[in-house]
N, C-alpha and C positions, 0 to 999 in steps of 0.2 A: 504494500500500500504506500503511495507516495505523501510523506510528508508534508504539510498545508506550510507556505512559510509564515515564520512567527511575527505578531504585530510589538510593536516597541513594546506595549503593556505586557506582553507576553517574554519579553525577553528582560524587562526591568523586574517582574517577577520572579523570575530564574536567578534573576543576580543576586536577590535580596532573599532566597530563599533557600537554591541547590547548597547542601552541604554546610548552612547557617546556624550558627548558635543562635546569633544574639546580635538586633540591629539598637542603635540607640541616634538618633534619635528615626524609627523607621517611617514615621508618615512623611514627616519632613522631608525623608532623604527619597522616598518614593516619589516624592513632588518635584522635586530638584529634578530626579533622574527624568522624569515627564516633560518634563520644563521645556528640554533642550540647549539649557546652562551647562556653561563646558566648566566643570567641577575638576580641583585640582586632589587627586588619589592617592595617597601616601602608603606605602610598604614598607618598614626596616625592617634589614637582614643584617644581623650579623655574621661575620664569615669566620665562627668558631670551630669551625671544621672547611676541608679543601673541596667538601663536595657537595652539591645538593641533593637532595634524594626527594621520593615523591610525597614525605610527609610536607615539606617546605612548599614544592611545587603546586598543591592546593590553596595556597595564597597565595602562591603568583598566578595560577591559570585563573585565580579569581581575579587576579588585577588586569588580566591579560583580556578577561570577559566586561571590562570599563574601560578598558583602551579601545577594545571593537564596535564600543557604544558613543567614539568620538572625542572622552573625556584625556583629560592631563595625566599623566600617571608619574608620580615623582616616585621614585626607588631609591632608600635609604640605604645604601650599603654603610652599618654601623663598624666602621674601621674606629673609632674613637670606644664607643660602647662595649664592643667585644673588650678590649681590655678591663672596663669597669667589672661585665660579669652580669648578665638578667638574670637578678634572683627568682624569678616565676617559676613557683612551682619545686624548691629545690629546698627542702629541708636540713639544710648543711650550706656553709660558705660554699660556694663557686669558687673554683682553683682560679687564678688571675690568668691569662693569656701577656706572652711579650713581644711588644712592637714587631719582632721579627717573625715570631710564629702568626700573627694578622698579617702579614705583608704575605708571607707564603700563601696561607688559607688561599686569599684573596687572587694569587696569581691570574689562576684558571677561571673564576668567577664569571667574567663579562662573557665567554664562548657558552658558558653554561644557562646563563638567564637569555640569550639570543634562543634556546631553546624555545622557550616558552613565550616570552615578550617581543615586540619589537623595538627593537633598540635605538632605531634611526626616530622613533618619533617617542621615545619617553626621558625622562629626566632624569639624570644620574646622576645623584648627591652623595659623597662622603661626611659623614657627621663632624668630622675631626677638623673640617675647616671652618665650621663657627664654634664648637664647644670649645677647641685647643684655643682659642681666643680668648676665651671667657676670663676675665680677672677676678677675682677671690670674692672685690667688692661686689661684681655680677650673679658672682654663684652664690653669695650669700642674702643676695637680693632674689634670687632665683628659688632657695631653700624657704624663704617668707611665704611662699604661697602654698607649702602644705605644712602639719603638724606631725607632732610624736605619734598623734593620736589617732592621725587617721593612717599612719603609716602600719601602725601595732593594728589596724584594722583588718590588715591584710592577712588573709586566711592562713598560708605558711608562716608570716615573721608571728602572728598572733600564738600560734602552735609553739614556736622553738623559745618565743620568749616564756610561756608556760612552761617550757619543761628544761628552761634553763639554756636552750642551746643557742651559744654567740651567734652575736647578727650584727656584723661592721656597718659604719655607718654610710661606708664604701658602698654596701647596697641598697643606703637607702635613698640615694644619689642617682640609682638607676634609673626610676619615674622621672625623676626630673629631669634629667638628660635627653630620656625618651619624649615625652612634653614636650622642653622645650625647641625638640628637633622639628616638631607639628608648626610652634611659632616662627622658626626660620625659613619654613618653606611654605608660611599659611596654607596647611591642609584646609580641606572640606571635607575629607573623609579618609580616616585612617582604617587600614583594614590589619585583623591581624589575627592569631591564633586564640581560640575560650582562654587558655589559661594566661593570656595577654591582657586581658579585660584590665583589672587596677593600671596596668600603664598606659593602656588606650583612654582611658577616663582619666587618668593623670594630666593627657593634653589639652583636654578639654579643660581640666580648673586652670590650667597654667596658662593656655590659650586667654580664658578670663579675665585670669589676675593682669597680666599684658595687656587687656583693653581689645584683645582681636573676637571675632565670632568662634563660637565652639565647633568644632569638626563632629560630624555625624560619626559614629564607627561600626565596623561590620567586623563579626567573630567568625572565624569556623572551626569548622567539626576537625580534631587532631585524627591523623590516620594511622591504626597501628602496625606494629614491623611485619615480618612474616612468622614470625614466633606467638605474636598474640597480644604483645606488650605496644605502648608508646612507642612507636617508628624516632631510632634514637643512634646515631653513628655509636654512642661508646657504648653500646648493647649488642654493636654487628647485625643486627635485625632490619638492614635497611637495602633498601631498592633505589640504588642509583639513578639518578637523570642521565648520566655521562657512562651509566655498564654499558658494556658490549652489549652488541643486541642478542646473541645466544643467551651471554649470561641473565640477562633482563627477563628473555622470555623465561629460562628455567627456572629464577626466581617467581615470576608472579604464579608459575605453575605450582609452586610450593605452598602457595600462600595458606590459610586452613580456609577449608569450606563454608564453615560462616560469617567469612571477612566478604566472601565473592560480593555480596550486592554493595558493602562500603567500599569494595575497592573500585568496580563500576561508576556509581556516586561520585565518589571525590577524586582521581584520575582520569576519566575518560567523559566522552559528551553521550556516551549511552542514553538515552532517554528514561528518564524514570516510568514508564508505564513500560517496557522492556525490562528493566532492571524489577520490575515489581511481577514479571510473567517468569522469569528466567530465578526468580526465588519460589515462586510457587510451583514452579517445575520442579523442582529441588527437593522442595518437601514433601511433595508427591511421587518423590522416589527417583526422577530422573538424573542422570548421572554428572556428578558435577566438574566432572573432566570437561564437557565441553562445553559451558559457563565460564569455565578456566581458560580456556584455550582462545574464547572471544574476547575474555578481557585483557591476556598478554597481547593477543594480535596489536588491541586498537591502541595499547598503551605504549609500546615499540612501534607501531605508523607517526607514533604522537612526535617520538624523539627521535628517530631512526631512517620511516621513510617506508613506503610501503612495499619495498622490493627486500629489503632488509627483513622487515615481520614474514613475509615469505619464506625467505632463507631459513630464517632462525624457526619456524613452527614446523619446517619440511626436517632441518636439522633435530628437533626435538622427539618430534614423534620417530622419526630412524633411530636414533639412540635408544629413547626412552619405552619403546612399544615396541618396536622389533629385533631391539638388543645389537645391535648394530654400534661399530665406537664411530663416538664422532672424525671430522676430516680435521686434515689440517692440526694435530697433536701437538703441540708445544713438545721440542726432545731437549732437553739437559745431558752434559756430558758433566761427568764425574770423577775429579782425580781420585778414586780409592777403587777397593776390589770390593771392600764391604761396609753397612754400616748396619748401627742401630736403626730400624724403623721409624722412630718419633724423630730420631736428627734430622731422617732424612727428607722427611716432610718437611719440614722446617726450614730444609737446606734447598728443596727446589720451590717451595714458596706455598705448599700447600696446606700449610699450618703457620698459623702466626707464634707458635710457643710448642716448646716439645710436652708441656702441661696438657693444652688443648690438642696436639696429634695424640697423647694417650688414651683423651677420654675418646677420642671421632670415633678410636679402634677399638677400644671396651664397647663401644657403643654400635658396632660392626658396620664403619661408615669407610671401612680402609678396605679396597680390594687391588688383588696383586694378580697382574694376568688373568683377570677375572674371577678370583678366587678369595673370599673374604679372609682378614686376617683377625684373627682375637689375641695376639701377643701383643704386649706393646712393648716387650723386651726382645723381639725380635730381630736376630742382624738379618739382613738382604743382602747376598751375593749380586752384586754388581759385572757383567761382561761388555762384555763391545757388542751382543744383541741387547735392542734396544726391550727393554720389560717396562707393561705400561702398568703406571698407578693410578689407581684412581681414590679421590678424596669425595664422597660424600655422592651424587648423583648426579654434577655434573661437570666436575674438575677432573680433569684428565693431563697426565705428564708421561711422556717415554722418557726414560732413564736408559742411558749407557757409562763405558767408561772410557775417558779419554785416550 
């Protein structure tokens, strides 16, 4: 059945709605969006890590869905804030970040957000060039527009101050930072993650206290990893924007079965009345392999390219269904005859710790020439034929010796 195309009401609802927590203020911003007023859209990211993955990506494909609606989209890359530390949500100090590890993070950034945005027509701000500005007498003019009080309001610092656990004042510097980055670029609409909320309403009081109009803000839905948790780089639970497309596809296929309609939802333009037939198919017993298999497609055409999602779904299913080893094996040559198993994972990249290659292999995720292994005190004879390892179900390495 062909699609009706959608009328603005119809796509201002979807904006305000697909994958929404929480709008504030939302009639207003519905009227705005009506209006035909080209509203200025604010996103900060800090680049606490080197990569984006598609927990992140759901705030930017939200931002990317107000830039196709005509509007201003200002992208905060928080290079000054990463080093403060976003306490949301984190029951413990935040480890500080240094100037040099944000410059790295940050390298690859801008190839990565061209994924999703378009870059020739949005606004790319670093915070660090009005905050680092900021003199003491500013920031402490800046600290006047909130209290102890409503700071200690905040759900986490409320929690650690009851059970005693330190809270620097260093983070309580963060809202305000974040704020006052809304006033340097007069947002209209700050968009950002639920557990963002206190600093999205942060810009708004600071907004005030400054004399400017308050920004409307839009929340969404956090997405979680493939394990089941909050989608989180230091959990390893995360689905790159920038994996290969094999490994992409393999991930999403992991994903657990009742994540499939959230990951639909907040990743891909799936339609929700699809997404709502393709869950009741599920639950009526049909097989959620190929739910799976639509959602990696359209999520790999997203960032890859649709000859790519081809490659990788034909790659998958010869691997994964007909037991078939992938093409193209990544080979390692190896000065020794023999090692311990756990080194040797570790040595051609297939384990990040000879800790975690022991559990992969207690947990019969090692196989050796197609053969599971359960030692993890295991040496491997090493020769000049190449012996292929495989880590987990879709990491693949041939080993020889030099």
């Amino acid at each position: 059945m062909k699609s009706l195309k959608k009328s603005k009401a119809d796509i201002v609802e979807e904006i305000l709605t697909r994958g929404v927590t929480e709008v504030v203020d939302r009639e207003h911003l519905r009227k705005a969006l009506l209006s035909g007023k080209k509203l200025r859209v604010k996103l900060g990211i800090d680049p606490t890590g080197s990569k984006i993955h598609l927990g992140r990506a759901v705030l930017l494909r939200k931002l990317r869905a107000f830039q196709e609606l005509g509007h201003e989209i200002v992208l905060i890359v928080g290079d000054f804030t990463a080093l403060v530390g976003d306490p949301s949500d984190k029951l413990a100090k935040r480890p500080r970040l240094t100037p040099d590890q944000v410059a790295e993070n940050m390298r690859n950034y801008k190839n990565q957000l061209g994924k999703i945005i378009d870059l020739k027509s949005a606004e790319i701000r670093h915070n660090s060039s009005w905050l680092k500005k900021l003199t003491f007498a500013q920031v402490t003019e800046l600290a006047e527009s909130f209290s102890v009080q409503q700071m200690l309001a905040r759900r986490n610092f409320k929690e650690r101050y009851e059970q005693g656990i330190d809270i620097s004042l260093r983070e309580f510097l963060y809202p305000l930072m974040q704020g006052y980055d809304s006033v340097a670029v007069k947002s209209d609409v700050e968009l950002g993650g639920f557990d963002q909320l206190f600093n999205l309403m942060a810009g708004r009081t600071i907004q005030k206290y400054y004399g400017e109009k308050e920004q409307d803000i839009l929340t969404c839905e956090m997405l979680e990893g493939t394990d089941g948790r909050k989608m989180s780089t230091s959990w390893g639970n995360v689905i790159n924007i920038a994996d290969e497309p094999n490994d992409m596809f393999g991930k999403l296929m992991s994903v657990r079965d009742e994540l499939i309609g959230r990951y639909l939802l907040l990743t891909t333009d799936v339609s929700r009345e699809e997404i709502d037939e393709i869950e009741s198919d599920i639950n009526k017993g049909a097989n959620p392999r190929d739910a799976k298999l639509l959602l990696a497609r359209r999520v790999v055409v997203i960032y890859h390219g649709e000859k790519a999602a081809e490659k990788a779904e034909s790659e998958f299913l010869s691997v994964f269904q007909k037991g078939n080893l992938p093409e193209n094996i990544k080979e390692i040559k190896i000065n020794a005859d023999r090692m311990g198993i756990a080194d040797l994972l570790v040595d051609i990249g297939l384990s990040s710790s000879k800790s975690e290659a022991t559990r992969l292999i207690e947990q019969g995720g090692v196989k050796i020439g197609g053969k599971k292994l359960n030692d993890p005190k295991s040496v491997i004879i090493i020769t000049a034929e190449p012996l292929i390892l495989q880590s987990g179900r879709r990491h693949f390495v041939k080993v020889s010796r030099k």
